[in-house]
N, C-alpha and C positions, 0 to 999 in steps of 0.2 A: 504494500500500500504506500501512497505518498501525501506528502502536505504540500497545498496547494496555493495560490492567492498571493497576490497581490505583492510587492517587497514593500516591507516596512508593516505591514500586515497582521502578526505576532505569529508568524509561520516556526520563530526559531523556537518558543512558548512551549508551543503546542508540539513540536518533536520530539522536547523533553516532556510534556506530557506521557507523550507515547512511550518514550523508555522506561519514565515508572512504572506503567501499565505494563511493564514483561516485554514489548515489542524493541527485538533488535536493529539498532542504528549503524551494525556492524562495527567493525574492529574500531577500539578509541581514538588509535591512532591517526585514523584515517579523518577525523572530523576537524573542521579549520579550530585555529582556535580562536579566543573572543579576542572581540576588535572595540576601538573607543566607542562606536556606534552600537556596541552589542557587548556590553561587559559580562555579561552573565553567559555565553557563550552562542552560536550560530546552532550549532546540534546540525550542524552540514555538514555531509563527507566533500571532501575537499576534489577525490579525480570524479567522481559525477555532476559536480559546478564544473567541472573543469570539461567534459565530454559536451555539456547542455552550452557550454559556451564555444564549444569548435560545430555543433550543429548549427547552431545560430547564423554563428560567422558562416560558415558554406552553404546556407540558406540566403546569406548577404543583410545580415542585421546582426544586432545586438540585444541585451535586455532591452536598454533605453529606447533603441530605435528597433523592435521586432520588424521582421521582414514578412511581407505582404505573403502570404500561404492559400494553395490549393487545395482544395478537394483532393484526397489521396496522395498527398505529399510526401508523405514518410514512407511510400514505397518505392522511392526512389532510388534506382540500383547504384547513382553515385553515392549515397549515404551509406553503402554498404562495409566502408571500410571504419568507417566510425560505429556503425553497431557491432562489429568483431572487438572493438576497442571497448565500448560499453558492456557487454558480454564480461570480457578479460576485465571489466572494475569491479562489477559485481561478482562474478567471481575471487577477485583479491579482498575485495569488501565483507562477502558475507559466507565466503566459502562455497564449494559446489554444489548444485542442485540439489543434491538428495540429502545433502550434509547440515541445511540450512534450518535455523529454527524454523519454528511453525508458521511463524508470519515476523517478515523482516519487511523496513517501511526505509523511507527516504525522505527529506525536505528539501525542495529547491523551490524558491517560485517560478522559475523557467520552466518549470513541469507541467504548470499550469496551459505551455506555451507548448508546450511537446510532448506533453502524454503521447499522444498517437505514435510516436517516433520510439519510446521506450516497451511499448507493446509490440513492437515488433522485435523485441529483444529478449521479453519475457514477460510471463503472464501477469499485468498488476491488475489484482480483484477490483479497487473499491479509493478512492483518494477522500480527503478533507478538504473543503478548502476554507481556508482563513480570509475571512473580510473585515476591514475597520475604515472609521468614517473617512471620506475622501481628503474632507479639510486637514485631518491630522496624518494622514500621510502625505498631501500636497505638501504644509507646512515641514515633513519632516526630510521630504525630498528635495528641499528648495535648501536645509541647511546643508544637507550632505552628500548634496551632487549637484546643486545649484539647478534644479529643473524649478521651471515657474508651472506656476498654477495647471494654464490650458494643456500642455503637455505632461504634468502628472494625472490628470482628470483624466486624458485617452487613455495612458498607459493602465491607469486603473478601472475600467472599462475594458480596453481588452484584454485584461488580466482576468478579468471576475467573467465574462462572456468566453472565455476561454477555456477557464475551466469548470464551469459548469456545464457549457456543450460535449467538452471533451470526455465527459464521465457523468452521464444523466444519471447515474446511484451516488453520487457524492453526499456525503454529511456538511451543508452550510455552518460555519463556525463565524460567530463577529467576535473579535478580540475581546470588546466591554464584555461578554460572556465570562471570561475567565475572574472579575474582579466582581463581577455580582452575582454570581454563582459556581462557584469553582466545583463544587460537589457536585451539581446536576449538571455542568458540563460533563466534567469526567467520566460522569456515568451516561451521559450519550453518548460518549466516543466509544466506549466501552460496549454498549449495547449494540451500537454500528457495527464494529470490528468482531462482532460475537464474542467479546474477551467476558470472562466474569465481571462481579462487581468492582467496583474499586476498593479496596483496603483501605482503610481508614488511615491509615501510615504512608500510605503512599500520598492522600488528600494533603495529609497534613504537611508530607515533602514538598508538594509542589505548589504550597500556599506560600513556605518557606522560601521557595527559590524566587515566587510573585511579588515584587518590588515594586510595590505605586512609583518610586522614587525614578527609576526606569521608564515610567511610562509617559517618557516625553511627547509633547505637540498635542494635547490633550485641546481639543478647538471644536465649538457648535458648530453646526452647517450652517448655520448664518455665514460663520467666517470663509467660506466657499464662495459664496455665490457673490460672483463677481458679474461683469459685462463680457461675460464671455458664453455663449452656446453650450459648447464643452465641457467647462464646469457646472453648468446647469444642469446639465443631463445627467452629468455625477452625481451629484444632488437630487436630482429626482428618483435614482434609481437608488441611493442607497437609505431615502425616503423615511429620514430621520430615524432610522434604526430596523426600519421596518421594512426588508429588502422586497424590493420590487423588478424585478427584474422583466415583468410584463410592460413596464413603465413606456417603456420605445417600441415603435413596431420593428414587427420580425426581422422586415427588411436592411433597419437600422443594424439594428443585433446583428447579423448576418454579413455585414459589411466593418463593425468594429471587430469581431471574432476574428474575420481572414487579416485584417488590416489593411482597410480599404479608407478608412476614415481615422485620420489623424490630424495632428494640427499641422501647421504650414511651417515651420522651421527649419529643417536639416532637409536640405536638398538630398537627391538619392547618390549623388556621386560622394558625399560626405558619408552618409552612412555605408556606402562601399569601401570607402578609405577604410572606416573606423574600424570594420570588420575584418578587413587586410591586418589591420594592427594587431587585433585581437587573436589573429592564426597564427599571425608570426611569435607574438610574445607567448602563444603554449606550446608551441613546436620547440621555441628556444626551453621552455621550461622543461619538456620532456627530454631531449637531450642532454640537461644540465644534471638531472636524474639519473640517463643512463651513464653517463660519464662519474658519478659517483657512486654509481653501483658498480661500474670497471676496475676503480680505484679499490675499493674494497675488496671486490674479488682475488686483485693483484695482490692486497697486501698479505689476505690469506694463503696465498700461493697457488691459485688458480689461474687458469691459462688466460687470458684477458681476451674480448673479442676484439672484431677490427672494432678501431675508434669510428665513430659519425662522420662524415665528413663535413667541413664547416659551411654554414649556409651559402651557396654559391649566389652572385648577380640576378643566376635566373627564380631563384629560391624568395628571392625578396619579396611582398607583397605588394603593389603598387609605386610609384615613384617617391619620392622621399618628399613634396611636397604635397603630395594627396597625403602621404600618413600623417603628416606637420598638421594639414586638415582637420 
């Protein structure tokens, strides 16, 4: 299973919800660790943000800027070499097929963006997804990645229209859930997931690890609704708490989902740039990996493989002034 929704959403909350409840997040190691933006930690594995973001990029977008998607996209034979790669995380992640606990889960909000792409790697039953009010993630997006208003409102729309197409059995979760009910959330999720009840020790862990103090950008929808279309529509559909999602017609839905409708900012040759970027710097990454797993091999006194060879001229991604872009 995965958690879904929106970033900035309380997707990383609600992961570790999951691990109290028995559900494995695979090896510790594997999970980023916390950042100033997330001190209490992401509960992300680190090479499956890492796989959701070389899809993206050879899809030709980003988080910020998702790239425009078809009908039947994820069966696309050039994705093939990244779902062998995806395949090889989850197996480094949670062990082999038959080896695997009963139910192992993941949190990306890119998921919410590529469910369909991960099903074709292996069977996930059932996702979550995490929503909270647009104003406080607008506001939280605008300290920590400078996005303004109109383009957090799309991104949050295609985010939430994403994955609740992408998986019609999903459990809706809104963040404020966790701080005015922490007990009868748990125990929906739990009911969802067919897990037993919650333990009361557990309730009480993950009241513990629930930090008001953390839960920055706390803002009314008043604070939203600007002169802007886009943000209104954010605002209507998350309908003071009280999710509407019938709010737009189909046809709307249907055009934010694929990403047909966004706001007018980043031209597409910038969003190709950024994505070039985004290939180049995990391809450096993984090389940087296998080259220190060489070293160590050597120092054990194993036979060392050929080294990488270094990124050649034609290996680059776009011109150096499109990546400056």
């Amino acid at each position: 299973m995965c958690v879904t929704g929106m970033h900035r959403s309380g997707t990383s909350f609600a992961a570790h919800v999951l691990q109290l409840l028995g559900i494995s997040l695979g090896v510790d190691a594997g999970l980023m660790a916390p950042g100033p933006d997330n001190p209490a930690g992401y509960f992300e594995n680190r090479d499956i943000k890492e796989v959701n973001d070389e899809v993206l990029a050879h899809l030709g977008g980003s988080w910020d800027q998702p790239p425009v998607l078809a009908e039947g996209w994820e069966h696309d034979a050039e994705l093939d070499p990244l779902r062998i790669r995806a395949s090889d995380v989850l197996a480094e992640t949670f062990g082999h097929a038959r080896a695997r606990d009963a139910i192992i889960g993941w949190k990306d909000p890119r998921v919410s963006l590529l469910l369909p792409f991960w099903r074709t790697v292996t069977p996930v039953a059932t996702t979550i997804v995490m929503i909270r009010d647009p104003a406080e993630v607008a506001a939280s997006l605008r300290v920590r990645n400078h996005i303004e208003s109109p383009q957090a409102a799309v991104l949050w729309l295609r985010y939430l229209y994403a994955a609740t197409a992408n998986d019609p059995g999903h459990l809706l979760v809104r963040n404020d859930d966790f701080y005015s009910d922490l007990a009868g959330t748990l125990a929906a999720i739990a009911r969802h997931l067919g897990l037993p009840q919650p333990h009361r020790d557990a309730t009480a862990e993950a009241r513990e690890h629930l930090d008001p103090s953390l839960r920055h950008h706390v803002a009314p929808v008043a604070d939203l609704v600007e002169d802007n279309p886009l943000v209104a529509l954010a605002a209507a559909v998350w309908n003071q708490g009280s999710i509407d999602l019938g709010a737009i017609p189909d046809v709307i839905a249907d055009a934010i989902r694929w990403g047909w409708l966004r706001p007018p900012i980043d031209g597409e040759l910038l969003a190709r740039a950024r994505a070039q970027v985004v290939e180049l710097r995990d391809r450096i990454r993984r090389r940087r990996r296998q080259d220190l797993a060489e070293q160590r091999s050597s120092s054990s006194g194993a036979s060392p493989r050929d080294q990488p060879s270094p990124v050649s001229a034609g290996d680059r991604p776009g011109r150096p002034e499109e990546a400056d872009a």
